[in-house]
N, CA, C and O of each residue as an XYZ file, in Angstrom:
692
protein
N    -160.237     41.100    -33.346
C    -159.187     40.893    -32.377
C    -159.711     40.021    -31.265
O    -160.681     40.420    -30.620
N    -158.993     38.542    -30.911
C    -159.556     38.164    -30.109
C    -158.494     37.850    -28.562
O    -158.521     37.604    -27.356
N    -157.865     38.026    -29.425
C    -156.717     37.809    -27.879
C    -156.034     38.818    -27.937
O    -155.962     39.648    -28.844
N    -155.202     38.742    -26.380
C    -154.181     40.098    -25.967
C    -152.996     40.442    -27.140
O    -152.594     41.528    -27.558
N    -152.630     39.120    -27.472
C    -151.640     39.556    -28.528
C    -151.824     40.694    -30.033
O    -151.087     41.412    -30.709
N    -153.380     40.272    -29.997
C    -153.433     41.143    -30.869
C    -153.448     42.480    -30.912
O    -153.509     43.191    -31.915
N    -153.351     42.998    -29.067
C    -153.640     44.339    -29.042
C    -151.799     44.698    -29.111
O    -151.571     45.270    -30.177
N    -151.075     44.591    -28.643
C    -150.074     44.732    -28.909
C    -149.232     45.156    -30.209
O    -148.958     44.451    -31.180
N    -148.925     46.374    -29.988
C    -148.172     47.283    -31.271
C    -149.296     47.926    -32.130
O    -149.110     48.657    -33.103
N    -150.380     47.574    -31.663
C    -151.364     48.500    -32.189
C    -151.811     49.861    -31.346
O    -152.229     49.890    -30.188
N    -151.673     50.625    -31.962
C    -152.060     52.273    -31.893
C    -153.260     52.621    -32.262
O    -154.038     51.947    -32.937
N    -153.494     54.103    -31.648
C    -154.406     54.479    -31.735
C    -154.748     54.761    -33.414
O    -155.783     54.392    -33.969
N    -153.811     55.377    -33.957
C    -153.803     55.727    -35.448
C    -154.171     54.403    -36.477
O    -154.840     54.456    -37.508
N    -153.568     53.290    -35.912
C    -154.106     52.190    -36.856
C    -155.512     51.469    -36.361
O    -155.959     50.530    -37.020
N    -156.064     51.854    -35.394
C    -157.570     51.673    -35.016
C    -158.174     52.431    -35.703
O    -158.993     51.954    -36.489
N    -157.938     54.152    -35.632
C    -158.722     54.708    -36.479
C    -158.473     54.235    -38.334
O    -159.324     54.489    -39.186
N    -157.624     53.785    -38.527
C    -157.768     54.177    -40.201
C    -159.010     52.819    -40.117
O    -160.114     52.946    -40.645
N    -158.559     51.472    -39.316
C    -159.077     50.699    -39.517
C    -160.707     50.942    -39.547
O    -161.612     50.478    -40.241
N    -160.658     51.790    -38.580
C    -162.373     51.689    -38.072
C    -162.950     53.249    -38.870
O    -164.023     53.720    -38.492
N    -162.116     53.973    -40.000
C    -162.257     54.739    -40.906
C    -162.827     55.859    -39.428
O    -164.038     56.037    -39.301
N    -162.157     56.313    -38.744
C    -162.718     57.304    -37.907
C    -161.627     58.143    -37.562
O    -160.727     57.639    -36.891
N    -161.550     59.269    -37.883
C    -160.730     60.488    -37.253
C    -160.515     60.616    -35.703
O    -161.402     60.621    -34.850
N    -158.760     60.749    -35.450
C    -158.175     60.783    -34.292
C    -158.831     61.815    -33.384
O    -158.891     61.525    -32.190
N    -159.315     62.944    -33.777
C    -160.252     63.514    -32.867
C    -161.101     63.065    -32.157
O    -161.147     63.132    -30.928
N    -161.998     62.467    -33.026
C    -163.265     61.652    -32.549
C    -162.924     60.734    -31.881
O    -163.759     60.546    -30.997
N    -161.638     59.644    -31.815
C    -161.540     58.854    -31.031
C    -161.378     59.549    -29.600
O    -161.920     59.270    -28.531
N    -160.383     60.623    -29.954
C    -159.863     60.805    -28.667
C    -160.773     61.753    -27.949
O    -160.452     62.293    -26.890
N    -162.222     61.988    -28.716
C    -163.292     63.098    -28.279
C    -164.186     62.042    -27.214
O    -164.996     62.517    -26.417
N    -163.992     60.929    -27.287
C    -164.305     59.734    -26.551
C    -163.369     58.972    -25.610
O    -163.823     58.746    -24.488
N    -162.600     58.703    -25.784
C    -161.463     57.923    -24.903
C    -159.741     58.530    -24.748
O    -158.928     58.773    -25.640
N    -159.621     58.636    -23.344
C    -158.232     59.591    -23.827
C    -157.251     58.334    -23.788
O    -156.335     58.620    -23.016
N    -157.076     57.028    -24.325
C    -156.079     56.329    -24.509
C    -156.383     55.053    -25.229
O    -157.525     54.807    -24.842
N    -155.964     53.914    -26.209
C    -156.400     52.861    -26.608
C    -156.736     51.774    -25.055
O    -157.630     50.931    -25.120
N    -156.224     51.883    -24.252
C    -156.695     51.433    -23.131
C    -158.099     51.749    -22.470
O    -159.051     51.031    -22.164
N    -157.893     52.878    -22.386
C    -159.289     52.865    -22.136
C    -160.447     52.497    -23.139
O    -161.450     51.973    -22.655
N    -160.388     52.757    -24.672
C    -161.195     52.383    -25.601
C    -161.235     50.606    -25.038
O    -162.263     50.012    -24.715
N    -160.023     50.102    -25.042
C    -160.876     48.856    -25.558
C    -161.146     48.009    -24.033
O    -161.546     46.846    -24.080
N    -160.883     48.718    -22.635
C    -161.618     48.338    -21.453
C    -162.985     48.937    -21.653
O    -163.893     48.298    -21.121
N    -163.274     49.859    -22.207
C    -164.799     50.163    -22.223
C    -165.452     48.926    -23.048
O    -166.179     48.028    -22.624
N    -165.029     49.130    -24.188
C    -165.272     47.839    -25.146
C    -165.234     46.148    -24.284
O    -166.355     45.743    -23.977
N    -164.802     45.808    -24.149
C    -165.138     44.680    -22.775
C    -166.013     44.549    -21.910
O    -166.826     43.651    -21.690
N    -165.654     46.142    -21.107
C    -166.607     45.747    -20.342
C    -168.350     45.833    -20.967
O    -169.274     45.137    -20.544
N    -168.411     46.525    -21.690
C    -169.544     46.773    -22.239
C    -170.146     45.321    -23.057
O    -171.309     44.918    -23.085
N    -169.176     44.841    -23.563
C    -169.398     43.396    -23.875
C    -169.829     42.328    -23.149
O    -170.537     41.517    -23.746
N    -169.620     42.169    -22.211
C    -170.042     41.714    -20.233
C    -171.031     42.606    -19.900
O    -171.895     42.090    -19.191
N    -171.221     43.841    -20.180
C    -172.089     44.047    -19.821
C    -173.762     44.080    -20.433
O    -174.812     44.253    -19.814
N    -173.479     43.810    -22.080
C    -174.139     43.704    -22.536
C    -174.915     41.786    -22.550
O    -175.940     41.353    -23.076
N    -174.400     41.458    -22.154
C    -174.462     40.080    -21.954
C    -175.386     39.751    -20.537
O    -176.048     38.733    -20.332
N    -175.216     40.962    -19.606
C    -176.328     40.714    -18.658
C    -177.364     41.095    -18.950
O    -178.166     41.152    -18.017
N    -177.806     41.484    -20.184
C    -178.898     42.229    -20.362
C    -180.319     41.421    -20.223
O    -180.464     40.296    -20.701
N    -181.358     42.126    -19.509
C    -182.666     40.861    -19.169
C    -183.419     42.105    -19.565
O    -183.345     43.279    -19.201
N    -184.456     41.207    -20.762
C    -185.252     42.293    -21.378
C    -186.549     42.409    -20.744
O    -187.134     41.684    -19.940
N    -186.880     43.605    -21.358
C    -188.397     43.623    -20.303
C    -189.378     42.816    -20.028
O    -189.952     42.726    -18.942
N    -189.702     41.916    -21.472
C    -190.516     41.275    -21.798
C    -190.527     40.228    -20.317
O    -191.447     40.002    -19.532
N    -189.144     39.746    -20.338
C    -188.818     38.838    -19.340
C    -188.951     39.031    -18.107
O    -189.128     38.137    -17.279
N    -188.839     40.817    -17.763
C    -189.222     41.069    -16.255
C    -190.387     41.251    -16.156
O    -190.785     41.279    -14.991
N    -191.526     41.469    -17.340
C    -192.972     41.538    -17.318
C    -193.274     40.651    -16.944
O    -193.855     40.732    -15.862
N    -193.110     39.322    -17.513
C    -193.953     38.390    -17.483
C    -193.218     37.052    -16.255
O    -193.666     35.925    -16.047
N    -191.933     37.745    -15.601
C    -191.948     36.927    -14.510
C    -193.365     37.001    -13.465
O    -194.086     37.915    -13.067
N    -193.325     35.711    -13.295
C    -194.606     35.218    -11.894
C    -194.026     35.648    -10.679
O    -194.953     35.993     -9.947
N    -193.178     35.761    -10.237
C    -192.271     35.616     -9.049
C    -190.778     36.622     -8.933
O    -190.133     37.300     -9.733
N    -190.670     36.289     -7.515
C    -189.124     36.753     -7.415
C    -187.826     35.769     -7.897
O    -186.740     36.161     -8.324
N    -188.266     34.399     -7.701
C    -187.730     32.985     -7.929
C    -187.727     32.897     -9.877
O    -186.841     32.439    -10.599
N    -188.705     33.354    -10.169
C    -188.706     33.636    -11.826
C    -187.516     34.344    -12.750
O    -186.874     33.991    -13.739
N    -187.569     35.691    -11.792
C    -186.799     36.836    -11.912
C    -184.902     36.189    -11.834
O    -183.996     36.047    -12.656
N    -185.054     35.995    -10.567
C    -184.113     35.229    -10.244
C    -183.195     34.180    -11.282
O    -182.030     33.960    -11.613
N    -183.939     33.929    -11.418
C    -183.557     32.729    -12.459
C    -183.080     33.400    -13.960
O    -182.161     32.990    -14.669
N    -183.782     34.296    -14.162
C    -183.810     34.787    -15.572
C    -182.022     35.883    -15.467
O    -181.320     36.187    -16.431
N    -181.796     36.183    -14.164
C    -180.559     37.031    -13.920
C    -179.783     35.918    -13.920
O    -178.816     35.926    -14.681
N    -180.038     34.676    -13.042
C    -179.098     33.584    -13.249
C    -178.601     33.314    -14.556
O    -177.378     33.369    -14.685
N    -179.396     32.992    -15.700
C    -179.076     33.032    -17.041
C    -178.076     33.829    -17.763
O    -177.216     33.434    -18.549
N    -178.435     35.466    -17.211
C    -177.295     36.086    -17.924
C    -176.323     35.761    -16.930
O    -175.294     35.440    -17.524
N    -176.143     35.683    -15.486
C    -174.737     35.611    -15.088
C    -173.966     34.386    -15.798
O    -172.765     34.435    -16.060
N    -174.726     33.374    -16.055
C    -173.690     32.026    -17.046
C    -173.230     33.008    -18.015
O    -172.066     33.406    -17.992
N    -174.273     33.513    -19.056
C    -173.371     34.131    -20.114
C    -172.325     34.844    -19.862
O    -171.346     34.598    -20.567
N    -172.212     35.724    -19.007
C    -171.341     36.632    -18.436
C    -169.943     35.381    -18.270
O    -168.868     35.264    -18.858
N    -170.584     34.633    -17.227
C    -168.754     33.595    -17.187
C    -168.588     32.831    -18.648
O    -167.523     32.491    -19.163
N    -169.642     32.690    -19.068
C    -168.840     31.960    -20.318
C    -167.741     32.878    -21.085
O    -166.673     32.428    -21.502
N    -168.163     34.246    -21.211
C    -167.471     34.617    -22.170
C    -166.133     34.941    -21.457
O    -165.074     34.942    -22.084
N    -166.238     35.346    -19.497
C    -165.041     35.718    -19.237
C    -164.194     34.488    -19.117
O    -163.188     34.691    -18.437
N    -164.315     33.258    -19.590
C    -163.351     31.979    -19.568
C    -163.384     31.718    -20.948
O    -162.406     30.993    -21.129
N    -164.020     31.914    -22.164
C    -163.724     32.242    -23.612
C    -162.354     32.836    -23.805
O    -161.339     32.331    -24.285
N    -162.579     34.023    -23.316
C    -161.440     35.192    -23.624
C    -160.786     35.311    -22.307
O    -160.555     36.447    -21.893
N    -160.434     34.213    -21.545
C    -159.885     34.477    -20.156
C    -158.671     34.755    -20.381
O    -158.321     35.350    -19.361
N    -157.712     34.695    -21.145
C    -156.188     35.505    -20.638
C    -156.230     37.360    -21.335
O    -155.463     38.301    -21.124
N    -157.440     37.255    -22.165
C    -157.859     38.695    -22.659
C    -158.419     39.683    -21.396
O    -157.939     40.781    -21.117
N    -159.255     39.198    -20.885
C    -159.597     39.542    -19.495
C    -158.962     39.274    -18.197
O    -159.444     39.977    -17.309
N    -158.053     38.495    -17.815
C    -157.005     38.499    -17.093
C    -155.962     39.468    -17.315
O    -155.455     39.802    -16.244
N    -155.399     40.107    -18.437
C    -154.875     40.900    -18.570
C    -155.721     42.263    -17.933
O    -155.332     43.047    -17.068
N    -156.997     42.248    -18.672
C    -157.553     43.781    -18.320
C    -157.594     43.929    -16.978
O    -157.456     45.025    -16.435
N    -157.809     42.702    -16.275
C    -158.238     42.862    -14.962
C    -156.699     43.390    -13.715
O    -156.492     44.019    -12.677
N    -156.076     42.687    -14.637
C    -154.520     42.786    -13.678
C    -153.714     44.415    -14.377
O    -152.742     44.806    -13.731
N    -153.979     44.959    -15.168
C    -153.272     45.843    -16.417
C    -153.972     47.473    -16.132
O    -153.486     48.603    -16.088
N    -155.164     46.988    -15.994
C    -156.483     48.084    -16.851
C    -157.274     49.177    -15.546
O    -158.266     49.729    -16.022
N    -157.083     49.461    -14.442
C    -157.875     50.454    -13.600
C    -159.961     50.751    -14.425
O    -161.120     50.654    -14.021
N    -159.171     51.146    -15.788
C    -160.129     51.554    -16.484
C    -161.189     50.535    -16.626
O    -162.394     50.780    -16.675
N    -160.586     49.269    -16.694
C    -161.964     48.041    -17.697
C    -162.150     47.870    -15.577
O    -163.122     48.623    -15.632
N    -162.090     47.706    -14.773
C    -162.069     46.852    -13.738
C    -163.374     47.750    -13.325
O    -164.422     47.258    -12.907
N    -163.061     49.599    -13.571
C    -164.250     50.609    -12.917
C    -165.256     50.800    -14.091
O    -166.262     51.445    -13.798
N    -165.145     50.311    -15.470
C    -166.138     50.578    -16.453
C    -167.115     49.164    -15.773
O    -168.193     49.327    -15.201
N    -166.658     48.228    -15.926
C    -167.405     47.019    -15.750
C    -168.165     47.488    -14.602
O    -169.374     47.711    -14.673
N    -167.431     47.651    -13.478
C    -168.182     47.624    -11.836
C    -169.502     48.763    -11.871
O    -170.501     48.665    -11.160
N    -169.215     49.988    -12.992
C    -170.155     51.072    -13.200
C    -171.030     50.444    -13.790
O    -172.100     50.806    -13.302
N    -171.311     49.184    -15.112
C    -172.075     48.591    -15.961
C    -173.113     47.920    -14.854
O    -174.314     48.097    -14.645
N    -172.113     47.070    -14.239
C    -172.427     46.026    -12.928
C    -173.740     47.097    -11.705
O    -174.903     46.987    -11.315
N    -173.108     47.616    -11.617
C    -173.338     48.667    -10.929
C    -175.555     49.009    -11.378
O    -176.576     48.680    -10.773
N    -175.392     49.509    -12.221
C    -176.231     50.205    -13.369
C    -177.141     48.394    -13.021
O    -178.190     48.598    -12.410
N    -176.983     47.410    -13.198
C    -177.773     46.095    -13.934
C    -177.765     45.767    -12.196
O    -178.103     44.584    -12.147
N    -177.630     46.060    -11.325
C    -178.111     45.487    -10.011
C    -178.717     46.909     -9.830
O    -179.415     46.564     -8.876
N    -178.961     47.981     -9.946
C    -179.984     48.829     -9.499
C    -181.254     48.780    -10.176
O    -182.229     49.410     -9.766
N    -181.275     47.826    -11.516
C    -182.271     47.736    -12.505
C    -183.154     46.115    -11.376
O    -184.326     46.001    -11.017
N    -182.084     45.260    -11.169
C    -182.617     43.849    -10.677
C    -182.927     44.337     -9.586
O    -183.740     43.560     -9.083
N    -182.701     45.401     -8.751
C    -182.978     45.510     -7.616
C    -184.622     46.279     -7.666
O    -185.601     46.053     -6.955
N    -184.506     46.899     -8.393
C    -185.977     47.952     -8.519
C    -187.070     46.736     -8.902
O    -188.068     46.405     -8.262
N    -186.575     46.204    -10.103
C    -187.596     44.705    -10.211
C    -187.803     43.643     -9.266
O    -188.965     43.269     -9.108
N    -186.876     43.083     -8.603
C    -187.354     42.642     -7.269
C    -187.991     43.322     -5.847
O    -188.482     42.913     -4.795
N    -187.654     44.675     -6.515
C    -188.831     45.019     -4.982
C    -190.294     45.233     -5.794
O    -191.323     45.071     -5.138
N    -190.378     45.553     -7.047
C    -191.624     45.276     -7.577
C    -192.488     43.745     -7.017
O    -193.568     43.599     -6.446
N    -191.590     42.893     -7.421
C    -192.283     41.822     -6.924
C    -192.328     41.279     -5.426
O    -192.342     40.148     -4.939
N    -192.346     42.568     -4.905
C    -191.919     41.720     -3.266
C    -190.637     41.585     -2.622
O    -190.714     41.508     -1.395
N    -189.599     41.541     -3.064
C    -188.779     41.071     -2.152
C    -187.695     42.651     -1.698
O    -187.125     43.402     -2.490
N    -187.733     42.742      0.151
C    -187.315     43.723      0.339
C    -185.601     43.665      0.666
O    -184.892     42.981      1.404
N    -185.378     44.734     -0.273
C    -183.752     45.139      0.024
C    -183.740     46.368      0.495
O    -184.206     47.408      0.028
N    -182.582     45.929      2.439
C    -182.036     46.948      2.557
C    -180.431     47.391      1.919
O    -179.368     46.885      1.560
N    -181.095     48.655      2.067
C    -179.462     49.849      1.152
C    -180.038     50.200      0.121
O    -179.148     50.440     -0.694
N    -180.878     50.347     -0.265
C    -181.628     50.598     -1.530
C    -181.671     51.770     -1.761
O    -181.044     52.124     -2.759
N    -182.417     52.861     -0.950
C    -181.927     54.028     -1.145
C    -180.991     54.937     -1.182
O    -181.064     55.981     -1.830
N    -179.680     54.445     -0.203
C    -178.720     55.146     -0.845
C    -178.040     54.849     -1.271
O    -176.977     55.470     -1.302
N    -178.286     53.368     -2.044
C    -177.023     53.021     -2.897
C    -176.107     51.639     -2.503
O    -175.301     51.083     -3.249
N    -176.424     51.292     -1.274
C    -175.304     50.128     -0.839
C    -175.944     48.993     -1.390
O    -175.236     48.089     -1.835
N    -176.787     48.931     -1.416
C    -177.080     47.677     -1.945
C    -176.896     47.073     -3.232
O    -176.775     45.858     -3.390
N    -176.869     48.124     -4.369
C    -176.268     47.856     -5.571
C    -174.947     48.047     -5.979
O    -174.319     47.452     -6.855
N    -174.452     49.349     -4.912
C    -172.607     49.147     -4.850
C    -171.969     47.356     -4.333
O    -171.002     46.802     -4.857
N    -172.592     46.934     -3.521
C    -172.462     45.931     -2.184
C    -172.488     44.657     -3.936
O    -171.469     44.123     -4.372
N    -173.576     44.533     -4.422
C    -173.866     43.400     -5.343
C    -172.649     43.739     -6.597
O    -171.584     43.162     -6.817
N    -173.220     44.779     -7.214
C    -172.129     44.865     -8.146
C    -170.632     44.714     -7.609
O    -170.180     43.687     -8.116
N    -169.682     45.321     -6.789
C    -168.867     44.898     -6.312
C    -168.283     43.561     -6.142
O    -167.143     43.169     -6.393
N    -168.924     43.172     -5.841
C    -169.116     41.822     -5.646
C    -168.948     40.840     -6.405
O    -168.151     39.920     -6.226
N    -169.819     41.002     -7.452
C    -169.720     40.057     -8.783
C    -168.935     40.377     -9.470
O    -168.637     39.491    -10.272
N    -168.228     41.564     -9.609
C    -166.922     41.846    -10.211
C    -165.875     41.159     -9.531
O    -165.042     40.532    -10.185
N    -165.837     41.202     -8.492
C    -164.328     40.842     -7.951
C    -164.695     39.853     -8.207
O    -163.866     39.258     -8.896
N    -165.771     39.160     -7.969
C    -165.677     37.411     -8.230
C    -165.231     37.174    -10.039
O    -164.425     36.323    -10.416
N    -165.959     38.125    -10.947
C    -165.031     38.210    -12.017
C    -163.629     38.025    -12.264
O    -163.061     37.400    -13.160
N    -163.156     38.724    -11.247
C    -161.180     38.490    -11.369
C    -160.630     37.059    -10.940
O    -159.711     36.354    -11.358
N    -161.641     36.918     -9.864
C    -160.980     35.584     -9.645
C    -161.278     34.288    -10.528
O    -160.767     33.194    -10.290
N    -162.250     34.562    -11.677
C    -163.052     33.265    -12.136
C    -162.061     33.667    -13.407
O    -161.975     32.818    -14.295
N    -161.314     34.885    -13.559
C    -160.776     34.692    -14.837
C    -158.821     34.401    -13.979
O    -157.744     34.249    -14.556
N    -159.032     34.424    -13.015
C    -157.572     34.385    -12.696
C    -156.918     33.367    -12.085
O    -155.752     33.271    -11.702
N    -158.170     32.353    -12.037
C    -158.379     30.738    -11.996
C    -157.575     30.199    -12.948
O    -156.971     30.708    -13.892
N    -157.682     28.909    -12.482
C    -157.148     28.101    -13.705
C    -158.691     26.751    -13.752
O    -158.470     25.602    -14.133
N    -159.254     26.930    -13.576
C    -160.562     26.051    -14.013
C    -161.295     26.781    -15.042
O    -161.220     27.939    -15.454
N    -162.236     25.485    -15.429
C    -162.710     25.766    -16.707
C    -164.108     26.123    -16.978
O    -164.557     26.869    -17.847
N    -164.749     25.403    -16.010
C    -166.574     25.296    -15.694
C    -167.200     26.712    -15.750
O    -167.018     27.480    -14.806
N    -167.798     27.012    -16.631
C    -168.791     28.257    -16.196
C    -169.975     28.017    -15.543
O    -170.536     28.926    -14.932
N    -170.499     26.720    -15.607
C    -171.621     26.736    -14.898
C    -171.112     26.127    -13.250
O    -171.956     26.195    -12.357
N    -169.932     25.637    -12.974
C    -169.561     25.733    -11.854
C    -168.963     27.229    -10.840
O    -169.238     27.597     -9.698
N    -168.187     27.706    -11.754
C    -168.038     29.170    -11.526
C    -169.102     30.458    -11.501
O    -168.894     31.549    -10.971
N    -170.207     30.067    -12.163
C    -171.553     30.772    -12.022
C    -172.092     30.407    -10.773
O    -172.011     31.441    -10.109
N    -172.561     29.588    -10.121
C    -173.288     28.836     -9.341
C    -171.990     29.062     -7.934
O    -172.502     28.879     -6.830
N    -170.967     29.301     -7.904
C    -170.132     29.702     -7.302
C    -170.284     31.318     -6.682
O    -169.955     31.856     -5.625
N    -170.939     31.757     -7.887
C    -170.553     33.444     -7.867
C    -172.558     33.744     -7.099
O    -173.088     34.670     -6.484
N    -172.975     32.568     -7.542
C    -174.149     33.180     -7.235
C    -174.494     32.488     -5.499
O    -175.032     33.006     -4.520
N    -174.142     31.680     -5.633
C    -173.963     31.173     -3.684
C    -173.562     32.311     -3.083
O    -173.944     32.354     -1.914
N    -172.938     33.250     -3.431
C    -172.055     34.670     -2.789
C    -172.587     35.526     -2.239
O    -172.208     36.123     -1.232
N    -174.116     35.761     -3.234
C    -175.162     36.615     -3.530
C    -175.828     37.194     -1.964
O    -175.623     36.603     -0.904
N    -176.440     38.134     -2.061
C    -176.953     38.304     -0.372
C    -178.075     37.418     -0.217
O    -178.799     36.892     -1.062
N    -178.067     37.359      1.087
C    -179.512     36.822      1.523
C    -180.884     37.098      1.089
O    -181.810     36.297      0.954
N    -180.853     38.920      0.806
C    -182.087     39.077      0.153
C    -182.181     38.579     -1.226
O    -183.340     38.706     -1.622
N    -181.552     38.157     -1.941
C    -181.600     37.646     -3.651
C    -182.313     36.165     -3.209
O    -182.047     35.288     -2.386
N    -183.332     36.384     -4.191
C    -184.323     35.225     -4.175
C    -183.358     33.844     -4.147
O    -182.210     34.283     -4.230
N    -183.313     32.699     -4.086
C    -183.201     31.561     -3.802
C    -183.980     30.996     -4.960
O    -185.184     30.946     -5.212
N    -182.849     30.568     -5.605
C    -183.938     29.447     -6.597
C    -184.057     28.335     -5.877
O    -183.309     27.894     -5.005
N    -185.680     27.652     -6.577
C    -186.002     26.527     -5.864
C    -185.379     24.964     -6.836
O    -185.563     23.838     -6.375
């Protein structure tokens, strides 16, 4: 399924036969096809920020690091201007995909944040939380607007989203 149309007139019952899984089990997981397939999204975005260890090992720097999060945020806009009226819908439609994402978001700036104070660079709000509510927040809403655009650029809309960023986020050189 790649566009909105396709979710339309589809039920929960014809997901499960499709995906050979009993209506229990779906619904032992998600209490609505809405919510299934905003989790499914966002998890898709969110899996797309993923920066593996290897990569936070062997950064030199905060500017390294930096860069390597820059990378997944392109992926992240590419795919939300791929599937932009799929995600324009969730975003305008969905409560569910807007707070799964921001929780994902959420989760991947408390990870970048712990690795940049490894290497030095100090963030305040760290301990109780604002600082990765404050970022994730952030890059989500800039999410809605990069899919609720009518431009096309991901690497202009990346580089957009990342100018946004706080002061403490390294500065690429």
């Amino acid at each position: 399924m790649d566009g909105a149309e396709d979710l339309r007139g589809l039920g929960v019952a014809e997901v499960c036969r499709r995906a050979d899984v009993h209506r229990v089990t779906f619904y032992g997981h998600w209490i609505s096809l809405d919510a299934a397939v905003a989790d499914a999204f966002a998890d898709l975005v969110d899996d797309l920020a993923a920066v593996s260890t290897h990569e936070i090992a062997t950064a030199a720097s905060a500017r390294d690091l930096a860069r390597t999060y820059d990378e997944a945020l392109r992926l992240q806009v590419a795919e939300l201007l791929q599937r932009r009226e799929v995600y324009r819908g969730l975003f305008l439609s969905s409560p569910a995909f807007t707070a799964a994402l921001e929780r994902s978001m959420r989760r991947r700036a408390e990870a970048a944040i712990s690795t940049l104070e490894r290497v030095g660079v100090q963030v305040p709000g760290t301990a109780d939380g604002t600082a990765a509510a404050a970022l994730a927040g952030g890059v989500t809403a800039s999410f809605s607007v990069v899919v609720a655009s009518e431009g096309g650029d991901a690497a202009a809309a990346a580089d957009q989203i990342a100018a946004q960023l706080p002061r403490w986020w390294p500065q690429q050189a």
